[in-house]
C-alpha positions as CSV (number, residue, x, y, z in Angstrom):
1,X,0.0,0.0,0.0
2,X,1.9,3.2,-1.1
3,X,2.5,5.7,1.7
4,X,0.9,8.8,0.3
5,X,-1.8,9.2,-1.6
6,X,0.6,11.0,-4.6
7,X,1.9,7.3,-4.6
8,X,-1.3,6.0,-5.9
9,X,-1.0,5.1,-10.1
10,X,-4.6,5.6,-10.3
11,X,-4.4,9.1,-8.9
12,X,-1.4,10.1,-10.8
13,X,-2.9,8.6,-13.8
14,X,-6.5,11.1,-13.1
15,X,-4.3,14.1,-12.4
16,X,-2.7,13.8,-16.1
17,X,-5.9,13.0,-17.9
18,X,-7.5,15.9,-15.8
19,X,-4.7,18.0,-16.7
20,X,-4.6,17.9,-20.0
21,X,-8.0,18.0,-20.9
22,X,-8.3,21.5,-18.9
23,X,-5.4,22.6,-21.6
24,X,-7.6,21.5,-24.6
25,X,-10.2,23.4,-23.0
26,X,-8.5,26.6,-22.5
27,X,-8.2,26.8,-26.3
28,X,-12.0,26.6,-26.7
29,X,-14.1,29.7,-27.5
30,X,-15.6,31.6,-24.6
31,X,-18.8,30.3,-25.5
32,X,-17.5,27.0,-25.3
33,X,-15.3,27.4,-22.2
34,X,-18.2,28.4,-20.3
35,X,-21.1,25.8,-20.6
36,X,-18.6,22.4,-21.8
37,X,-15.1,23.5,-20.6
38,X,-16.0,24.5,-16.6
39,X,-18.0,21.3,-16.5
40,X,-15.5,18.5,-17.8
41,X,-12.9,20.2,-16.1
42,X,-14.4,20.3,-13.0
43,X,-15.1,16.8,-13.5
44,X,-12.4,15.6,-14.4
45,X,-10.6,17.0,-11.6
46,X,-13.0,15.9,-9.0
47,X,-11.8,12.3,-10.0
48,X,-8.4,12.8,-8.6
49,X,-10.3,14.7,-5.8
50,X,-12.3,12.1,-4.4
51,X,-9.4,9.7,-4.9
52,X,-7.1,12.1,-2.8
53,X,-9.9,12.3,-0.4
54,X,-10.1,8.6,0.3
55,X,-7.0,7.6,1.0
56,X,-7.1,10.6,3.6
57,X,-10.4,8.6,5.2
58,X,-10.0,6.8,8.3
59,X,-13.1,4.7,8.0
60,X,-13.5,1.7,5.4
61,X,-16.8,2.9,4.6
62,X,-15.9,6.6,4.0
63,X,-13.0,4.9,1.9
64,X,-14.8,3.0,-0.3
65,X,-17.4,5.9,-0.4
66,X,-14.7,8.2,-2.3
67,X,-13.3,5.7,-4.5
68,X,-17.1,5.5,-5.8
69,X,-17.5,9.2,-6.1
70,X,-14.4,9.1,-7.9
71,X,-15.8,6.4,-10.2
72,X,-18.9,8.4,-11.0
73,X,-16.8,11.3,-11.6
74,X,-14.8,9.5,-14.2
75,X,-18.4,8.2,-15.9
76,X,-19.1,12.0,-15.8
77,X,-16.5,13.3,-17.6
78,X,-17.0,10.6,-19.7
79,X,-20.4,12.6,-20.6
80,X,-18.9,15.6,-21.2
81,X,-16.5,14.3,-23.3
82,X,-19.3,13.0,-25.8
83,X,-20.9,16.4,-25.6
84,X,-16.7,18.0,-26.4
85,X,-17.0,15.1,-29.5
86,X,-20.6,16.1,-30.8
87,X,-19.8,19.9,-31.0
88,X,-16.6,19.1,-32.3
89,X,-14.6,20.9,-30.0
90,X,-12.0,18.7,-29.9
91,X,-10.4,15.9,-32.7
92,X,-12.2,12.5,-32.1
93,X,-9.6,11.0,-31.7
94,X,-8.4,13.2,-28.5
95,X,-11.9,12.2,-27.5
96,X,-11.5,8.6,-27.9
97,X,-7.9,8.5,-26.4
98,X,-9.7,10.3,-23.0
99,X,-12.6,7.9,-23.3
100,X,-9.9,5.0,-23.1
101,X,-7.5,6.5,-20.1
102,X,-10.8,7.4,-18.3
103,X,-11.9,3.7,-19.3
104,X,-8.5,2.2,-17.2
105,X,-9.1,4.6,-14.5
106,X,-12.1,3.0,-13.8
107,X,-11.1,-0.4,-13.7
108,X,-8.1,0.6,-11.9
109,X,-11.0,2.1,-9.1
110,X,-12.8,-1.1,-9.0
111,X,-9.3,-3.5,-8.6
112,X,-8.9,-0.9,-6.0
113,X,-12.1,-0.9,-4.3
114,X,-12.1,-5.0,-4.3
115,X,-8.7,-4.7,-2.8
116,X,-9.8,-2.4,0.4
117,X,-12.7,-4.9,0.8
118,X,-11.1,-8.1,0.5
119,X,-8.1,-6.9,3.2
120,X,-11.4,-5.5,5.4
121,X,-13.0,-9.4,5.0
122,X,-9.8,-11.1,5.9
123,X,-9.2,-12.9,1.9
124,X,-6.3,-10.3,1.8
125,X,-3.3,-9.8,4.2
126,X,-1.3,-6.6,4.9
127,X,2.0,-7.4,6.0
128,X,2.2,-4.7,9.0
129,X,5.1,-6.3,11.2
130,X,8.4,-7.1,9.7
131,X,8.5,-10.8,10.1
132,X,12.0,-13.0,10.2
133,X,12.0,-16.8,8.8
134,X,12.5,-18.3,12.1
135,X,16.2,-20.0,12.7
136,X,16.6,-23.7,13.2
137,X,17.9,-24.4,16.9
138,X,20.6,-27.4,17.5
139,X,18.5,-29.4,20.4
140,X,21.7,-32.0,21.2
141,X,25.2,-31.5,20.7
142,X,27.3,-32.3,18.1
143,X,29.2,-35.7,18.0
144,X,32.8,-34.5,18.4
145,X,32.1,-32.5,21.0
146,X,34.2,-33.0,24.3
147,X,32.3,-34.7,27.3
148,X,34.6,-32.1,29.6
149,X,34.0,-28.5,29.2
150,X,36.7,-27.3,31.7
151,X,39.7,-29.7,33.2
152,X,41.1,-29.3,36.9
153,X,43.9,-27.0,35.1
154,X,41.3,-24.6,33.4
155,X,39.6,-23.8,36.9
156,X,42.9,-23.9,38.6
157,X,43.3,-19.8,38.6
158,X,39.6,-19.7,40.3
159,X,40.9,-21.0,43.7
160,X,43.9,-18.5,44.2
């Protein structure tokens, strides 16, 4: 599990496609800007929103909640992208290429959300201790060992 939520690939993923479709917008008409551009930008930056929002959620529930806010987010930029291809105020294939990222982004939100539930229902594990293999213990001695430890000349300097 990354340590930051800027760690997240789906998140850095949403920022880029959000990112770059504010920049096609900003070369729209003012017409245009206002009623399409506001909106799909706005949506497509509340993906990466809601995605930055979970992972700052301490509750599972609020968690999951977030990830599908983000997911409805990234159906409704979706939307907006088929009203940016219909008035043709981008290439189609600009379009398309978005429809696919957005697409992945998606799927990468629902691999996600089955992850969070399956660690919260016990089918997946978290490592959160750092575990050692444990070390095999020698329970008798070895063959060639001596049966005397210590002879009468060894312990000799104890009685002076």
């Amino acid at each position: 599990m990354p340590t930051s939520f800027e760690d997240l690939k789906v998140l850095k993923s949403a920022e880029a496609i959000a990112d770059s479709v504010y920049k096609s917008a900003e070369q729209w008409n003012e017409f245009a800007r206002d009623v399409v551009g506001k909106q799909i930008a706005r949506a497509a930056d509340s993906v990466g929103a809601n995605i930055a929002e979970s992972f700052g959620r301490f509750h599972f529930g609020e968690k999951v909640q977030f990830l599908y806010y983000a997911r409805g987010s990234v159906f409704e930029t979706k939307y907006w992208l088929n009203r940016v291809a219909a008035r043709n105020l981008m290439v189609s294939t600009e379009s398309q290429k978005y429809a696919s990222q957005l697409t992945d982004i998606a799927r990468q939100l629902n691999l996600f959300i089955a992850s969070l539930k399956g660690q919260r229902s016990g089918e997946i594990t978290v490592a959160k201790t750092l575990r050692e293999n444990p070390v095999e213990y020698a329970s008798g001695l070895p063959d060639d060992f001596p049966n005397i430890l210590f002879d009468e000349s060894d312990l000799a300097w104890l009685e002076s």
